[in-house]
N, C-alpha and C positions, 0 to 999 in steps of 0.2 A: 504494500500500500504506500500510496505517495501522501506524504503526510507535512501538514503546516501545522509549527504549535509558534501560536500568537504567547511569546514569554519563553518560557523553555529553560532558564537559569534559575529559577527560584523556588524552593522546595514542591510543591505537588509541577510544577512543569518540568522541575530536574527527573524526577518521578515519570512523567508521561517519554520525555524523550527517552529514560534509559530503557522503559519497558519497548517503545517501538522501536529502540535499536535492536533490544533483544528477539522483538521479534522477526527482524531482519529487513525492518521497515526503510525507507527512504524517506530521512526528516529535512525539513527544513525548519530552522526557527528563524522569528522576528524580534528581532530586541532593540532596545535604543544602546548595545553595547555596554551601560552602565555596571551591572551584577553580574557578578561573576562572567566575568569576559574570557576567561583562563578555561571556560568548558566546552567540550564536545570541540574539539580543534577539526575530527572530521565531516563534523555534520556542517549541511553551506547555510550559512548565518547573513539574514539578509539586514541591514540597519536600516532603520528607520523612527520613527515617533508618531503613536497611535494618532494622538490628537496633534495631526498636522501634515504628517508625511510617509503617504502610504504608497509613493513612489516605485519602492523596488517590491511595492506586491501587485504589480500593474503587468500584463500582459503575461503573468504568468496561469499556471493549471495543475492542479493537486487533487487527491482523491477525499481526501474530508482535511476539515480544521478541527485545532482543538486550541479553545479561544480560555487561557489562564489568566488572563489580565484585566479583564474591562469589569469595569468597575461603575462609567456611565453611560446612560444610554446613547449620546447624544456621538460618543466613540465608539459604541456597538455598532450601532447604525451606522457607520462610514464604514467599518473593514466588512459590516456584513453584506450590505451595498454591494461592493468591491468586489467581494469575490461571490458575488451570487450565484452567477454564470461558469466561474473558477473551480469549484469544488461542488461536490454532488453532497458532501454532508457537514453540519458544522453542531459542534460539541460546545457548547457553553457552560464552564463552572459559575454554577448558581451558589446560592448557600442555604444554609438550613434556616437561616433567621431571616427571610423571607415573610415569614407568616406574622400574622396581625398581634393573633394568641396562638397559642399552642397549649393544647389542652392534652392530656394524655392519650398518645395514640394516635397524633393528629396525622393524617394524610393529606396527599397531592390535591385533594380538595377543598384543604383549607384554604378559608381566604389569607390572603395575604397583604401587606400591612399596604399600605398610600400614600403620600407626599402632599400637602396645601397645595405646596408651586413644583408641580415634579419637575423643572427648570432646572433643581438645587443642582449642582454639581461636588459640594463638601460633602466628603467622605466623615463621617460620625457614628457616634453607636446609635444613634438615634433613624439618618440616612442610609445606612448600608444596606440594611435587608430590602425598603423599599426601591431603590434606585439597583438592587439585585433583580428586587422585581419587574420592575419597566424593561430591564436590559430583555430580562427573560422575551418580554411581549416584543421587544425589536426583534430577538431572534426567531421568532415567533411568526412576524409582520414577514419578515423578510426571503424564508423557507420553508414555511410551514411546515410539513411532515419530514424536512429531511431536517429541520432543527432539533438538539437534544440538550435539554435546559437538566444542569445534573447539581442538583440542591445538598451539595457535600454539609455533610455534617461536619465535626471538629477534625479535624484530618491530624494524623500521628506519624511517627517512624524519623528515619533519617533525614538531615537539612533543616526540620521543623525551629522555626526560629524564636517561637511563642513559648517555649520550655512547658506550655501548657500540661501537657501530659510527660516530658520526661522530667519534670521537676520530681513527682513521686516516685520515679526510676530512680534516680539521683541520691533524692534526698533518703530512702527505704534502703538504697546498696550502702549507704556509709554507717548504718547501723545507729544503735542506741536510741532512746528514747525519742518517737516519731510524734510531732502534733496532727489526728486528724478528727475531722467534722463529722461532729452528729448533725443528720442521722445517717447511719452507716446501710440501709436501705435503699437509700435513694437512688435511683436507675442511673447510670452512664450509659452513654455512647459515642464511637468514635470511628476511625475508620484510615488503618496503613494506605499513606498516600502510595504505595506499589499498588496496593490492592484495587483502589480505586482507577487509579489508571490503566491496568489489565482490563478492567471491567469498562470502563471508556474508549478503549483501543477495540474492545471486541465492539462493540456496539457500532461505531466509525465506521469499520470493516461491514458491518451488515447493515448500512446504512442506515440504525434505528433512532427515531424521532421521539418525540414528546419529553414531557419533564417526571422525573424520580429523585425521590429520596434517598439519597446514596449515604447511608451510615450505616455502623455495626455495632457489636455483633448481631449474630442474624437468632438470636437468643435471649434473653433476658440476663444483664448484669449490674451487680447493684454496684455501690463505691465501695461498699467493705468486703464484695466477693474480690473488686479489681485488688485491695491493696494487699492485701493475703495472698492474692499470687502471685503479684511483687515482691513480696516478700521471699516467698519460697523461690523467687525463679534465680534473685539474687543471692541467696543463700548464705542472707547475712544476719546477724544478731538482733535486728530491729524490732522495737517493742510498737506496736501502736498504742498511741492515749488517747481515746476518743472522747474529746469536750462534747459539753452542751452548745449547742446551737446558740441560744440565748445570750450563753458567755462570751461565746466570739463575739456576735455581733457589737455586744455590750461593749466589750474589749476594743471594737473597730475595726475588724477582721473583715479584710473585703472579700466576698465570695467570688468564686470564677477567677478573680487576679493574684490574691495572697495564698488561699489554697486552692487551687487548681481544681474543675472537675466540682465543686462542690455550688450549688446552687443556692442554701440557704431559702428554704420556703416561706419560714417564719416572716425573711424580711419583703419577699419578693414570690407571694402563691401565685401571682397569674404566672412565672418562670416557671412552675414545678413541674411542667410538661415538656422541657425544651428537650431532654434529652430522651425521648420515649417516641420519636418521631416513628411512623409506620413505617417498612424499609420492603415490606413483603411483596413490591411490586419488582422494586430492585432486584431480590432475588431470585423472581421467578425468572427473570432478564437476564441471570445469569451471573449477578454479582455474588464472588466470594469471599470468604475471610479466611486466611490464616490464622495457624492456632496464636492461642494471646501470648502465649508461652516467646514463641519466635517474633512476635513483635517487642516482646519485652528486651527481651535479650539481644535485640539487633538494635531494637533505639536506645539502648546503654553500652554497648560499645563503642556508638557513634558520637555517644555525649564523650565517654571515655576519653576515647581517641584526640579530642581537644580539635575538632574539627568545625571553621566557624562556616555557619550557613550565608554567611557572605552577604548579610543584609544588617540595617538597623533600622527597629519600627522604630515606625512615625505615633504610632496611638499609645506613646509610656512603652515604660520596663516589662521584661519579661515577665509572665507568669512567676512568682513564688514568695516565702519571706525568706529573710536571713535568718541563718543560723541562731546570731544573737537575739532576733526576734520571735519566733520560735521558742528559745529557753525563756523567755521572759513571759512568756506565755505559757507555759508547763508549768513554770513557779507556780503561778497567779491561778490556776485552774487546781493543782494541789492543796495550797490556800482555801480556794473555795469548795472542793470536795472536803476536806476535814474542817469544817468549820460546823 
């Protein structure tokens, strides 16, 4: 397959190129050169800049895109334009926070949230699901049935530059007394950025259309099944503490940013469904997961290894707290258990 990934350098596109090399694909990526310019020396790398200069993707013919980058519609709409006639299929990563609510369980026919001025082009926590959304409807507008709008949920594994989920790899391999969030029930989901791109490279190839919720496992997993196999996969001394919910908050313990993966309902119930999204369409479509065992232990290598994913967000610091903050926190939670 002759293959255009719009991005290509930045973890789930480093992800999509390596699986299409693997599969013996013919890639071409688009970059503005900025990220990681040092990759794939042999794939032909065409420069350019979405919003403005779509030059060297002009007179050219590929057999699907797979569009990592776009972010507004307003840029969706120019490469999709562009290569309408160019490619017979075009992959759009969507994301999972698309939706208005997300109520437990919710599926591809949740509504999804709306814009006042969907004009906005700032990117915020506030803007991003919706302006995911609009994108969705350009690629939508502009291919109909050969468009495939793919609603990733938290994406995991190697280059991931959010430490989201390898902070608890991390932080559970160096052992000793671990802080983590009640309540230790509450569902995760996430999904190996290889995995996902397997499962979008196959889809390209059979030119499959419409929009799915791409997250895993394709099973039910809570946060205190995830950290327990963390545990055991690192095979290291680590205790977990599991505080009250109340306490953190109290404390100022931000969910999703300080401890990763943890939603806090108490502060934030219309959230308590984000991670429960339905996936069983995905599945049937052919997406897999690798055991969690092999994701664990391939994205703590790669932490290991001292390997930087070659970017620095713009939306704050990585996912996690500090060590000293963390003990300072176990004090205060001991304190307040024996009191």
């Amino acid at each position: 397959m002759k293959l255009l990934v719009l991005g290509g350098t930045l973890f789930l596109g480093r992800h999509v190129v390596e699986a299409a090399l693997h599969r013996g694909d013919e890639v071409t990526i688009f970059t503005r050169g900025r990220t990681n310019p040092e990759l794939f020396p042999k794939v032909e790398r065409l420069l350019g800049d979405r919003d403005g200069d779509l030059t060297a993707l002009e007179g050219r013919e590929w057999d699907a895109v797979v569009d990592t980058s776009g972010f507004a519609p307003r840029v969706v709409r120019a490469s999709a334009e562009l290569l309408r006639g160019a490619v017979e299929q075009y992959t759009f990563v969507s994301s999972g926070s698309v939706y208005a609510e997300t109520p437990p369980g919710h599926d591809e026919r949740t509504p999804v949230g709306t814009l006042d001025d969907p004009t906005v082009e700032e990117v915020t926590f506030a803007t991003y699901g919706p302006l995911k959304a609009l994108c969705e409807q350009v690629v939508a507008d502009v291919f109909g049935g050969r468009g495939l709008s793919v609603r990733a949920g938290l994406i995991v594994g190697p280059y991931d530059p959010t430490n989201r989920f390898t902070y608890w790899l991390t932080r559970i391999a160096d052992g000793g007394k671990v802080l983590a969030p009640e309540p230790r029930d509450q569902p995760v989901q996430f999904v190996h950025g290889r995995d996902l791109a397997d499962w979008m490279l196959a889809m390209a190839e059979e030119r499959g259309g419409g929009v799915f919720n791409a997250t895993g496992p394709d099973r039910p997993l809570t946060l205190g099944s995830l950290l327990e196999q963390i545990r055991a996969a690192t095979d290291g001394d680590a205790e977990l503490v599991w505080a009250d919910e109340r306490f953190l908050l109290d404390e100022g313990v931000e969910p999703w940013g300080d401890l990763p993966l943890w939603l806090a309902p108490l502060a934030e119930p219309e959230s308590a469904g984000f991670l429960t999204a339905d996936v069983s369409r995905a599945v049937a479509a052919g997406l897999a997961f690798r055991p969690l065992v092999e994701t664990i232990r391939e994205t703590l290598d790669w932490a290991r290894s001292g390997a930087d994913p070659g970017v620095t967000l713009t939306d704050g610091p990585p996912a996690g707290i500090s060590r000293e903050r963390e003990a300072e926190l176990l004090a205060a939670w001991r304190r307040q258990a024996a009191a």
